[in-house]
VOLOVO-499985 format. One line per 8 residues: number of its first residue (from 1); their letters; for each residue x, y, z of N, C-alpha, C. Coordinates in nm, 2 decimals. Example, Ala and Ser with C-alpha at 12.3 -4.5 7.8 and 13.67 -1.06 7.14 Angstrom:
BEGIN
1) AS) 1.32:-0.57:0.78:1.23:-0.45:0.78:1.32:-0.33:0.78 | 1.28:-0.22:0.71:1.37:-0.11:0.71:1.29:0.00:0.79 .
END
This chain:
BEGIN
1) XXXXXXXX) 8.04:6.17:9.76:8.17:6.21:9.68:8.24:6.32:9.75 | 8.38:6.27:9.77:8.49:6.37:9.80:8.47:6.52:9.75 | 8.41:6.66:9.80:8.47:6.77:9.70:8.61:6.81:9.70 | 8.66:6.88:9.61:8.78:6.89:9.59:8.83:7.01:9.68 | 8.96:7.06:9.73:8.99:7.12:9.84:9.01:7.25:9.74 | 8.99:7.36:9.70:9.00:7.48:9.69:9.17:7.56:9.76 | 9.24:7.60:9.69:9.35:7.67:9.70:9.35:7.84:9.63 | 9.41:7.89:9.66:9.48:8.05:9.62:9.61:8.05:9.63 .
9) XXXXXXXX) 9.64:8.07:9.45:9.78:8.06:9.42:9.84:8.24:9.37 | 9.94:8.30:9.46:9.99:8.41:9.42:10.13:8.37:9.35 | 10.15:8.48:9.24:10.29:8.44:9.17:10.31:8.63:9.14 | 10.48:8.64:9.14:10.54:8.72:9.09:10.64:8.71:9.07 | 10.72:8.83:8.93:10.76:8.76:8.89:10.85:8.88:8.77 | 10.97:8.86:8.68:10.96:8.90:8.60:10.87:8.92:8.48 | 10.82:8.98:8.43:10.75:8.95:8.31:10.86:8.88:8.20 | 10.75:8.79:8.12:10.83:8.70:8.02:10.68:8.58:7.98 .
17) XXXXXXXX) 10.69:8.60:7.83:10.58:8.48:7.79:10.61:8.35:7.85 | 10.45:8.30:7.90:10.48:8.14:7.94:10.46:8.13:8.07 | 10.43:8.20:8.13:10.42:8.22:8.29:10.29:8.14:8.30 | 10.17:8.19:8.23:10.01:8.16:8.28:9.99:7.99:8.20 | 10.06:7.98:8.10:10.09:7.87:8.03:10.10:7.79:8.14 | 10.25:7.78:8.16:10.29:7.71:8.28:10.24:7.64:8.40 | 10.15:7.78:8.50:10.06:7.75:8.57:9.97:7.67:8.55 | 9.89:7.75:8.43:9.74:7.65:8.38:9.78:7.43:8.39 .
25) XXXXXXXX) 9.90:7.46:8.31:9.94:7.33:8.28:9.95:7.24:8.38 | 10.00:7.25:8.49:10.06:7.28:8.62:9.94:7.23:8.67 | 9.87:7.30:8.67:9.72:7.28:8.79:9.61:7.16:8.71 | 9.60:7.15:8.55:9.56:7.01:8.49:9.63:6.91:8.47 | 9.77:6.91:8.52:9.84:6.79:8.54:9.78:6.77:8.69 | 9.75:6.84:8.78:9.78:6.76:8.88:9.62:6.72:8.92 | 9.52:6.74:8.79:9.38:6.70:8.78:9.28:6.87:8.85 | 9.37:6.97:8.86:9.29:7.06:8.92:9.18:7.13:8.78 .
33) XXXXXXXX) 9.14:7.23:8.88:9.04:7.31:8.81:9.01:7.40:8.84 | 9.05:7.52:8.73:9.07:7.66:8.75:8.93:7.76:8.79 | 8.91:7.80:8.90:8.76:7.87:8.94:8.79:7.99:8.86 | 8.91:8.05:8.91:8.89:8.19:8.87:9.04:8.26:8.87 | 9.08:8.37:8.75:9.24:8.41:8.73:9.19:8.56:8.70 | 9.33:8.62:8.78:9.39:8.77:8.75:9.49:8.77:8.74 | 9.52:8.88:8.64:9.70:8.90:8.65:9.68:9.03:8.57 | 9.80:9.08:8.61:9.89:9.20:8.54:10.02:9.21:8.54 .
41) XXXXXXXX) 10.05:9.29:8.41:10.17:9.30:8.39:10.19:9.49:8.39 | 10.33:9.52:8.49:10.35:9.66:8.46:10.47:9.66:8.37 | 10.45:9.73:8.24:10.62:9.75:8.13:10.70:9.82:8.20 | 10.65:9.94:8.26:10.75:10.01:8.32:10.88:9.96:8.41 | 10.81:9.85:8.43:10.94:9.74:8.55:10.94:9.63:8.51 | 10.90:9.61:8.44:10.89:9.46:8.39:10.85:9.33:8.50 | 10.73:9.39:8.56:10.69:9.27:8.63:10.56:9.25:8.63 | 10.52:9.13:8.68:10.40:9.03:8.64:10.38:8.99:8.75 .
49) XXXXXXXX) 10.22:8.95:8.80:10.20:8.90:8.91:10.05:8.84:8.88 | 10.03:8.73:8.92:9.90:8.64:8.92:9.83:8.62:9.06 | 9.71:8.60:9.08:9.62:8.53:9.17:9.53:8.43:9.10 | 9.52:8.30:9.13:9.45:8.21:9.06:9.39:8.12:9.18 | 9.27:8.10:9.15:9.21:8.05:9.28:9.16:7.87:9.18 | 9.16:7.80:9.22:9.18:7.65:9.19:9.11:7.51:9.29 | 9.07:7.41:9.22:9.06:7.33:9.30:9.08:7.20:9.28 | 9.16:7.13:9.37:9.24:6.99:9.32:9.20:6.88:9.41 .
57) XXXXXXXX) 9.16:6.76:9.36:9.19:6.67:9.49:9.32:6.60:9.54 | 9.40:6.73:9.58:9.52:6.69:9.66:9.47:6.79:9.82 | 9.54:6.73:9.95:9.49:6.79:10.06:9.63:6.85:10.13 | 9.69:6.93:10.05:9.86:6.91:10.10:9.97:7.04:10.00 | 9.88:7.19:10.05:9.93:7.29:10.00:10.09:7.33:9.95 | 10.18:7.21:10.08:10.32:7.19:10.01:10.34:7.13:9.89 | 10.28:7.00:9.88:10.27:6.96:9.79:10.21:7.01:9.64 | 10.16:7.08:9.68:10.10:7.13:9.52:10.19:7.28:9.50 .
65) XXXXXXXX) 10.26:7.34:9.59:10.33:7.42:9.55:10.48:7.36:9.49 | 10.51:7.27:9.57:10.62:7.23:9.49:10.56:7.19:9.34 | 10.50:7.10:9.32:10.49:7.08:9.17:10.44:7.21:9.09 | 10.37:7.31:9.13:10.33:7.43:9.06:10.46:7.52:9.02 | 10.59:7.49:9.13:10.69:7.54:9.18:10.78:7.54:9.05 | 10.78:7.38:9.00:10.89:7.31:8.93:10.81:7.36:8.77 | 10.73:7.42:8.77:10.68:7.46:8.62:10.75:7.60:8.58 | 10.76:7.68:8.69:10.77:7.81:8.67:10.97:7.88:8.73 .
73) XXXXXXXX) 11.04:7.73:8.74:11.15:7.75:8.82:11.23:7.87:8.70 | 11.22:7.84:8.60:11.34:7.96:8.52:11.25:8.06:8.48 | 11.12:8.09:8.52:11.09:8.27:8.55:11.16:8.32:8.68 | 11.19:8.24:8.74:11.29:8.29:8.87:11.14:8.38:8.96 | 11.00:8.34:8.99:10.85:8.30:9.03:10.89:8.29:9.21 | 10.80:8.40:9.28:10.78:8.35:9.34:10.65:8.32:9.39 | 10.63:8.19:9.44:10.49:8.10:9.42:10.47:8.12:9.53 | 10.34:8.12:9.59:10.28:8.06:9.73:10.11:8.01:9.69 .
81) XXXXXXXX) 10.14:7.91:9.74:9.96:7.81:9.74:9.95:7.81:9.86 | 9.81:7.86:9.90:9.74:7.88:10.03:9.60:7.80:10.04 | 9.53:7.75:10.13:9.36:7.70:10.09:9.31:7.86:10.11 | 9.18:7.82:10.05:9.10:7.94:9.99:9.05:7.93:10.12 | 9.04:7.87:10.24:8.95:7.89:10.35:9.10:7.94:10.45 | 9.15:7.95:10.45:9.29:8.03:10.53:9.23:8.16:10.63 | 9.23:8.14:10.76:9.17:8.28:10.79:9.29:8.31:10.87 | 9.37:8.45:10.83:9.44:8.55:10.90:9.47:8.56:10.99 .
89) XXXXXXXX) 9.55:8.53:11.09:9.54:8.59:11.22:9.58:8.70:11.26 | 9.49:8.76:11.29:9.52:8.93:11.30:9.56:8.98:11.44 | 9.65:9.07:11.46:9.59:9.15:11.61:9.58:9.34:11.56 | 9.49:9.34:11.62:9.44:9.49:11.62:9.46:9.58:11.74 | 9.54:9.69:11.70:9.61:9.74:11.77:9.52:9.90:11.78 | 9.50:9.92:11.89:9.44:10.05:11.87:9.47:10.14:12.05 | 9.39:10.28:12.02:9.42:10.39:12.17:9.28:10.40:12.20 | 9.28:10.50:12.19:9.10:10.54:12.22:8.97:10.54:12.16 .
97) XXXXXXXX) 9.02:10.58:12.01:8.87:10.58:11.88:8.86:10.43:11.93 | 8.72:10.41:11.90:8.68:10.27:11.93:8.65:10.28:11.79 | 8.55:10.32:11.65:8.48:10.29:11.56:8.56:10.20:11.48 | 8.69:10.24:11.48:8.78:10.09:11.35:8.69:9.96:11.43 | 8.77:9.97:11.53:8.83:9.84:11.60:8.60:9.80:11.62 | 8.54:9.80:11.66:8.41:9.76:11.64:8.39:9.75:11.54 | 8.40:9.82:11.42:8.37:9.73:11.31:8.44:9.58:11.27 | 8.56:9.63:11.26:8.66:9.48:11.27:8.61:9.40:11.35 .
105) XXXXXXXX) 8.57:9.38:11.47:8.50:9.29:11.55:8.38:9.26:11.48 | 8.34:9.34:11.48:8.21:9.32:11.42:8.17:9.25:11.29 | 8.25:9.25:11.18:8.25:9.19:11.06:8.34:9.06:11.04 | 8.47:9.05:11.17:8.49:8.95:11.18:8.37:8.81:11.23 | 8.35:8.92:11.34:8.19:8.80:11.40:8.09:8.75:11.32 | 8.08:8.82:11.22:7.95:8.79:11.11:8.01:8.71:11.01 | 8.16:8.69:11.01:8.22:8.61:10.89:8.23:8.67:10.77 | 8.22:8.84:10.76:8.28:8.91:10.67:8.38:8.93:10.62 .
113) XXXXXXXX) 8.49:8.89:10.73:8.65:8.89:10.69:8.70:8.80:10.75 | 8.79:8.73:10.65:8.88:8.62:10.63:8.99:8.59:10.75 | 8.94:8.66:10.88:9.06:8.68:10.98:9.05:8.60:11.08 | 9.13:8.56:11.16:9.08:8.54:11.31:9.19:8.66:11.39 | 9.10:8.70:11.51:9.14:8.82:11.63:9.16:8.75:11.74 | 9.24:8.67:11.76:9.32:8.60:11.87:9.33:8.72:12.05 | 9.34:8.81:11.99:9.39:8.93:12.07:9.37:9.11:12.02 | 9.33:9.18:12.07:9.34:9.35:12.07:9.44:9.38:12.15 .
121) XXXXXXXX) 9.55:9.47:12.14:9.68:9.54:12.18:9.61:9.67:12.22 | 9.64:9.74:12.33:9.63:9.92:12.34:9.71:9.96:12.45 | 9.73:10.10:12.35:9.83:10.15:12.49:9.76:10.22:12.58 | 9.61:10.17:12.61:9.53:10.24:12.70:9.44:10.13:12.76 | 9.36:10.11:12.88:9.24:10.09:12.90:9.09:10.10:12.85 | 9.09:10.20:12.75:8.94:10.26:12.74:8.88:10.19:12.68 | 8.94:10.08:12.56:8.85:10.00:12.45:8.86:9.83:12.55 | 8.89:9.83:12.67:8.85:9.69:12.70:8.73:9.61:12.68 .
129) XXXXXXXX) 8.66:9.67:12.70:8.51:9.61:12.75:8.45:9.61:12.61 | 8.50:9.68:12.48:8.47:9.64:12.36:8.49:9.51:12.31 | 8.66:9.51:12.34:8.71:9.37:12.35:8.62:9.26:12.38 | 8.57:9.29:12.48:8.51:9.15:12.57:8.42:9.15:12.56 | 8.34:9.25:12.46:8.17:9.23:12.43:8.22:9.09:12.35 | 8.30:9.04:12.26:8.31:8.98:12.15:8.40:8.86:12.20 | 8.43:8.87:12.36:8.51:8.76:12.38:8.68:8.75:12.35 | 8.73:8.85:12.27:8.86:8.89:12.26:8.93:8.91:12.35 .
137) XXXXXXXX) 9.05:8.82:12.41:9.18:8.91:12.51:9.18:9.00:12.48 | 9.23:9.15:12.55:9.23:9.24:12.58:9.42:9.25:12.64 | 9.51:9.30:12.58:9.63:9.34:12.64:9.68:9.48:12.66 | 9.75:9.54:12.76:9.73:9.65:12.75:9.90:9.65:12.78 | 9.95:9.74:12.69:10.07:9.75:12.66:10.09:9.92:12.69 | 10.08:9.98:12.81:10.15:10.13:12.77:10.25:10.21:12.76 | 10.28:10.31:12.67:10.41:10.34:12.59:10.41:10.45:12.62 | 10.58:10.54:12.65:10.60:10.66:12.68:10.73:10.66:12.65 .
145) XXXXXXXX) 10.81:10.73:12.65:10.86:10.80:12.59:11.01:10.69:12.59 | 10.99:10.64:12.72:11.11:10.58:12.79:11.11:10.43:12.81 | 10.97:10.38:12.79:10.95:10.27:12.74:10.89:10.19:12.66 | 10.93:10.29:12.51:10.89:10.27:12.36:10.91:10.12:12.34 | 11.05:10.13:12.34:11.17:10.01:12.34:11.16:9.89:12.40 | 11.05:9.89:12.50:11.02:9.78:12.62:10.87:9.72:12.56 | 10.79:9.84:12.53:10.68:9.80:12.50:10.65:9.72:12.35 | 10.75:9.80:12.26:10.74:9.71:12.14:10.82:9.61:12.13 .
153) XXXXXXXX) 10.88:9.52:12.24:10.95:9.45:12.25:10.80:9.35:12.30 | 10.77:9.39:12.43:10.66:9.31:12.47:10.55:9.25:12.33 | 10.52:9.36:12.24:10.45:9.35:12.12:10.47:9.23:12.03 | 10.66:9.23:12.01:10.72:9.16:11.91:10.66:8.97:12.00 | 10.65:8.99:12.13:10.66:8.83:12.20:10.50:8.77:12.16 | 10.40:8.83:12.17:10.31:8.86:12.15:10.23:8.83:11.99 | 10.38:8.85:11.89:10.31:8.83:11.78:10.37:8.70:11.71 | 10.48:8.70:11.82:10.51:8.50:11.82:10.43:8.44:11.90 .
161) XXXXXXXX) 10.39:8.45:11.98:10.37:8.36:12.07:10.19:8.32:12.01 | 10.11:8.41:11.94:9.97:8.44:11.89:9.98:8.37:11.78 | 10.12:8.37:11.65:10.14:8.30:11.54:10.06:8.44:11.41 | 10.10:8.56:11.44:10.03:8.70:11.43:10.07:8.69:11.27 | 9.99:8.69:11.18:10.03:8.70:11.01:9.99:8.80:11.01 | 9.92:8.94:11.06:9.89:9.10:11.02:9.85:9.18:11.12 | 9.89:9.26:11.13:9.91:9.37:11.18:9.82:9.48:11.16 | 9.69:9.52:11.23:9.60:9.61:11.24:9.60:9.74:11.29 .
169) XXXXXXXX) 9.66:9.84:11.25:9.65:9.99:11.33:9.53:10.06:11.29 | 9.44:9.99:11.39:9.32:10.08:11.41:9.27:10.20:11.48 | 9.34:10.29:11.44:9.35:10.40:11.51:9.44:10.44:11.63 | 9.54:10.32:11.60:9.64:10.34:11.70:9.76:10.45:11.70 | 9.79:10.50:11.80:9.82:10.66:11.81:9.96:10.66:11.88 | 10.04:10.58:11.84:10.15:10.57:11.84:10.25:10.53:11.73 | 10.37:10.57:11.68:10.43:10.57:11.57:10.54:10.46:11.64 | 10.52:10.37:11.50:10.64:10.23:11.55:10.78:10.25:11.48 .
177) XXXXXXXX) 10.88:10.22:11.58:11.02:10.22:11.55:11.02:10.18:11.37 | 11.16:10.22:11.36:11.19:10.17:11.27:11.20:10.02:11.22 | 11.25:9.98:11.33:11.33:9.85:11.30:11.19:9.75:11.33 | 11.09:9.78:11.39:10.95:9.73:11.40:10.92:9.74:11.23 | 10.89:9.86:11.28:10.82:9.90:11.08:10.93:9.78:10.98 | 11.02:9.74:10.97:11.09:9.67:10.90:11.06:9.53:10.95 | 11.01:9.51:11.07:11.01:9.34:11.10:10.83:9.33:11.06 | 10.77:9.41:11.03:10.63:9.38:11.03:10.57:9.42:10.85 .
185) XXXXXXXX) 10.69:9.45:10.76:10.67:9.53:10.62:10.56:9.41:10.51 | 10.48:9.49:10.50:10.40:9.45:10.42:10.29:9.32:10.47 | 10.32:9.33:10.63:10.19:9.29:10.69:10.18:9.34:10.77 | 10.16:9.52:10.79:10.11:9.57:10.87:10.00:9.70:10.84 | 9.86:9.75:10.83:9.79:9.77:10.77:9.77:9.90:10.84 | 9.82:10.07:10.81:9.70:10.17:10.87:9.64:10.21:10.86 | 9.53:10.26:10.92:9.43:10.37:10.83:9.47:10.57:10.85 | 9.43:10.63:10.78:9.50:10.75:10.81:9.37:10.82:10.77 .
193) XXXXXXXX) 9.34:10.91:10.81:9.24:10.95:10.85:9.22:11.07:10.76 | 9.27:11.08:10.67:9.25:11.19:10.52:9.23:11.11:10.35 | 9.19:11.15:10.26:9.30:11.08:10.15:9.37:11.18:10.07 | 9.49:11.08:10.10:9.66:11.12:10.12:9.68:11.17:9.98 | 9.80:11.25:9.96:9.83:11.35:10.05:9.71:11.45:10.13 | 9.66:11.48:10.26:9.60:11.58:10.30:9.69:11.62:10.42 | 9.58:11.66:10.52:9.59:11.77:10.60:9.64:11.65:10.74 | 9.77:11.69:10.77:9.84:11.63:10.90:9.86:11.69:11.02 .
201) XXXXXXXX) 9.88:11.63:11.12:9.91:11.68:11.25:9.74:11.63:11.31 | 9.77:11.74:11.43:9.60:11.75:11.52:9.50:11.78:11.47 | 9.37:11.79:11.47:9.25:11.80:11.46:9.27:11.84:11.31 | 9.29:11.71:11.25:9.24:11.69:11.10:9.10:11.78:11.02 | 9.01:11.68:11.09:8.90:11.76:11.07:8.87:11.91:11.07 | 8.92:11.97:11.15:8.89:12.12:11.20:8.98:12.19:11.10 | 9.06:12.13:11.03:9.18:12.19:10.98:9.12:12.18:10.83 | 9.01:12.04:10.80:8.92:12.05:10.69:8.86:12.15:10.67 .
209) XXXXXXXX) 8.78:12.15:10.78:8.67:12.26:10.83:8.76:12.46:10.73 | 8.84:12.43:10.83:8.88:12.58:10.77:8.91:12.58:10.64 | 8.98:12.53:10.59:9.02:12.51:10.44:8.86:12.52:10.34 | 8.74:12.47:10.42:8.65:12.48:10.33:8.64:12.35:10.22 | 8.66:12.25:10.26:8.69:12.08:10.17:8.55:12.08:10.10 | 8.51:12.03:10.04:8.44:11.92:9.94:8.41:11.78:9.99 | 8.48:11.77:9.99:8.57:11.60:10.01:8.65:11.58:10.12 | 8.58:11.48:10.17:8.70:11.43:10.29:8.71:11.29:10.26 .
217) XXXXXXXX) 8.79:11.21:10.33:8.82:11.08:10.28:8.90:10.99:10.36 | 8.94:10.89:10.34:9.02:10.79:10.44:9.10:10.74:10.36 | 9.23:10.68:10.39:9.37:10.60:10.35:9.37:10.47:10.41 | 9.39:10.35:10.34:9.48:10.26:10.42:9.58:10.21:10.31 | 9.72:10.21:10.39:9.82:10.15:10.37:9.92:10.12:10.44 | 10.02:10.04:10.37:10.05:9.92:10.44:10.21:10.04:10.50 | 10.22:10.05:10.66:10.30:10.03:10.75:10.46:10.10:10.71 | 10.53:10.17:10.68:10.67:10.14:10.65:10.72:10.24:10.73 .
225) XXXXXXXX) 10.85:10.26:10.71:10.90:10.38:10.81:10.90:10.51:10.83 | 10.85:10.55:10.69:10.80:10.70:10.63:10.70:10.69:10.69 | 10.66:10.77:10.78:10.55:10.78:10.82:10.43:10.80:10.71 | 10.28:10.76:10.72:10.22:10.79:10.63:10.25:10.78:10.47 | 10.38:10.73:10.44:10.39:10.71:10.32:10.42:10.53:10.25 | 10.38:10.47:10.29:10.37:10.31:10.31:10.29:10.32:10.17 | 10.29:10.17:10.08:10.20:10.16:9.97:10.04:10.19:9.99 | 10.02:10.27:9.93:9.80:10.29:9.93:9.72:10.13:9.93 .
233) XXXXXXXX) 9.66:10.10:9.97:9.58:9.96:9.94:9.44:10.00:9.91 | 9.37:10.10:9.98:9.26:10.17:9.91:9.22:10.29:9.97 | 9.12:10.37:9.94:9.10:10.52:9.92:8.91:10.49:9.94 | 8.91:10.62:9.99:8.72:10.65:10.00:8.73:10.81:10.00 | 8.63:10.87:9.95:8.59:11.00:9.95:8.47:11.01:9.99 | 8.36:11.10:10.07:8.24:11.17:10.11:8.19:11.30:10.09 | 8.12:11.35:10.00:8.12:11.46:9.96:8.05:11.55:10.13 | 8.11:11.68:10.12:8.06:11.74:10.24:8.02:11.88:10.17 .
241) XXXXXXXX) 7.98:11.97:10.30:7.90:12.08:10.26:7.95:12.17:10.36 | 7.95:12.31:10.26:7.99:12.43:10.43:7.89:12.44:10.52 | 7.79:12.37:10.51:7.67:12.36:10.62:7.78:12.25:10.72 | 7.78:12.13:10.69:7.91:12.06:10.77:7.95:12.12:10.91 | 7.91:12.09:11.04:8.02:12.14:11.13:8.18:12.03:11.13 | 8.26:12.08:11.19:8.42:12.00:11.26:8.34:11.88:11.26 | 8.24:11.92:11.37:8.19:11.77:11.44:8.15:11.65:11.34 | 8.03:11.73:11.23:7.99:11.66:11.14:8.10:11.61:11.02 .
249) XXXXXXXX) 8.18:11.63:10.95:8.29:11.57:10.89:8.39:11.46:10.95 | 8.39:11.52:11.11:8.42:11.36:11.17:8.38:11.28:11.15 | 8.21:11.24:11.15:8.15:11.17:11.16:8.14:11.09:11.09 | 8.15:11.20:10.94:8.13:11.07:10.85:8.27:11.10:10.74 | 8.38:11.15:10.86:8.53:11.05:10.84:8.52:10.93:10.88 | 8.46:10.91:10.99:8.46:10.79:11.08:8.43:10.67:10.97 | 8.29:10.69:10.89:8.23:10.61:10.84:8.33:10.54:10.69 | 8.39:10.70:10.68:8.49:10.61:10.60:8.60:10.57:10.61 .
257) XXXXXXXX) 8.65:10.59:10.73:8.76:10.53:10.79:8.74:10.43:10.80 | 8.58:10.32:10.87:8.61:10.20:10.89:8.55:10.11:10.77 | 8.47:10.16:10.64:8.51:10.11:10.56:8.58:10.10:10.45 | 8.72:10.21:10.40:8.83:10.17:10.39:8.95:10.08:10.44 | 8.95:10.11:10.60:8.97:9.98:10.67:8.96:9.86:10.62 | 8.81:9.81:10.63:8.80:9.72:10.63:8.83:9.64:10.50 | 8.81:9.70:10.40:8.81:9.67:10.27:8.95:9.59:10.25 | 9.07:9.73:10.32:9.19:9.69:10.25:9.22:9.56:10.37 .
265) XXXXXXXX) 9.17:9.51:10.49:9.20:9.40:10.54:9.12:9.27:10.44 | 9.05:9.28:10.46:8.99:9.21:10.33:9.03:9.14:10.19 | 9.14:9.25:10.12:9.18:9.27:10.06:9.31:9.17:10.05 | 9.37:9.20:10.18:9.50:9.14:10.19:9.47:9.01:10.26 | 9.41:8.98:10.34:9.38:8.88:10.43:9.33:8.75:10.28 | 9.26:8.83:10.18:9.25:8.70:10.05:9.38:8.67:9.96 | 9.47:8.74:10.00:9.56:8.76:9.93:9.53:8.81:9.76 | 9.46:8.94:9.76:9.49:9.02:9.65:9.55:9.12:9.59 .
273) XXXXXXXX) 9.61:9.16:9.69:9.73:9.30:9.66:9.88:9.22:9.67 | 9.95:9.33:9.56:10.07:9.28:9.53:10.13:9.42:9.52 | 10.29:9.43:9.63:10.34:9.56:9.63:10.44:9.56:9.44 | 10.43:9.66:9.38:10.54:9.69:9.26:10.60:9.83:9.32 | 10.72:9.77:9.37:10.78:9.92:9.42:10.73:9.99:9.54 | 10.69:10.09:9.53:10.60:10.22:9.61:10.46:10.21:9.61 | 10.41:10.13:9.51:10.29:10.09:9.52:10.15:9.97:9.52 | 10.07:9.99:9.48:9.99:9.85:9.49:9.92:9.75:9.37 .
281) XXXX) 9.93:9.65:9.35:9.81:9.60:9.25:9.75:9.56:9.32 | 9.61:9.57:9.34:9.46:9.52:9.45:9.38:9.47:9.30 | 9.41:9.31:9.30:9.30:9.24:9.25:9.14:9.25:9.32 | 9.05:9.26:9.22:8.95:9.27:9.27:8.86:9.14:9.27 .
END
């Protein structure tokens, strides 16, 4: 016996009764069967947003969005049905820290995350041979001052030509144009190496260190032109000690840099987060 093909359906939307109605109806007309639903509504804006994961014996994700489509047309909804086995195609973009980008490799390899890594981007040499432990092209794109403009140009061909759905700044130590940040909004993912608001510029850590922290922690969120101020997708904290050296609070920044990271690829790559405004809903 045929099993039935598995989908993930995101909707948003104004809020207004009848939305999940609709759906539900929608997915047992067309003989499906609901695995599993989230949703929220924020009052403050009046919007609504669902993830519903489903399974139908239709093999033809257009097809089931249009009919899901025609249920929800006067919420003015917008729908997308994906299969639930959909893997991402990522490129990961990084300089010198290797630890993001090895984990990413590394959990991609084990089938931890929902991605495929077609390619690694750097505007350096030093992380190749990481690349190629794992069999990954390796491109090396480098940027200065005078050929920002050439190099993210080379980038933009790169993420046509790959068929690129997300955008990984894994420790990548260059700041992208505007008009990049605007062609890549809300599939492009950074990690930032505090949690935000903290301590900016050089040697984060050491600038912990003096301050005397508690707590250090990691950021990822998604890419925009404000630097560092893009929607949150998730947060980690590590308690530390004034025994702690600079060195030692790196260390285990590191650790939560690459699993905040990872999480919020994860996260998005299943299609769980939904931007409202400035911020995030991350179904869990």
């Amino acid at each position: 016996m045929t099993q039935p093909t598995s989908y993930v359906l995101t909707l948003e939307c104004e809020d207004q009764p009848g939305i999940v109605a609709g759906i539900a109806n929608g997915i047992a007309d067309l003989g499906g069967n609901i695995l599993s639903n989230a949703q929220f509504s924020e009052p403050s804006i009046s919007r609504f947003c669902m993830r519903t994961r489903f399974a139908v014996d239709i093999d033809d994700p257009t097809e089931i969005a249009a009919a899901l489509g025609d249920r929800v047309t006067a919420f003015g909804a917008h729908l997308e049905v994906r299969r639930a086995d959909h893997r991402t195609r990522t490129v990961v973009l990084v300089s010198k820290f290797d630890h993001c980008l090895r984990d990413l490799l590394y959990r991609w390899h084990a089938g931890e995350l929902p991605i495929d890594i077609p390619l690694v981007v750097s505007n350096h040499w030093d992380l190749q041979q990481v690349a190629a432990n794992y069999g990954v092209p390796f491109v090396h794109i480098p940027v200065t001052a005078d050929t920002k403009a050439e190099a993210e140009g080379r980038l933009r061909e790169l993420l046509v030509a790959h068929d690129i759905e997300l955008v990984v700044l894994a420790r990548y130590m260059q700041i992208l144009s505007d008009g990049l940040c605007e062609q890549l909004e809300g599939r492009a993912i950074n990690i930032h190496h505090s949690f935000l608001p903290g301590f900016k510029g050089a040697r984060p850590y050491h600038q912990a260190w003096e301050r005397g922290v508690k707590l250090i922690g990691a950021t990822a969120h998604y890419v925009t032109a404000d630097l560092d101020e893009g929607p949150i997708i998730d947060q980690d904290v590590a308690r530390v000690s004034h025994s702690d050296t600079p060195e030692d609070l790196a260390t285990i920044g590191r650790d939560v840099e690459r699993i905040v990271l990872s999480r919020a690829v994860k996260a998005h790559a299943e299609h769980r987060v939904f931007r409202f405004a400035e911020r995030t809903i991350v179904f869990r």
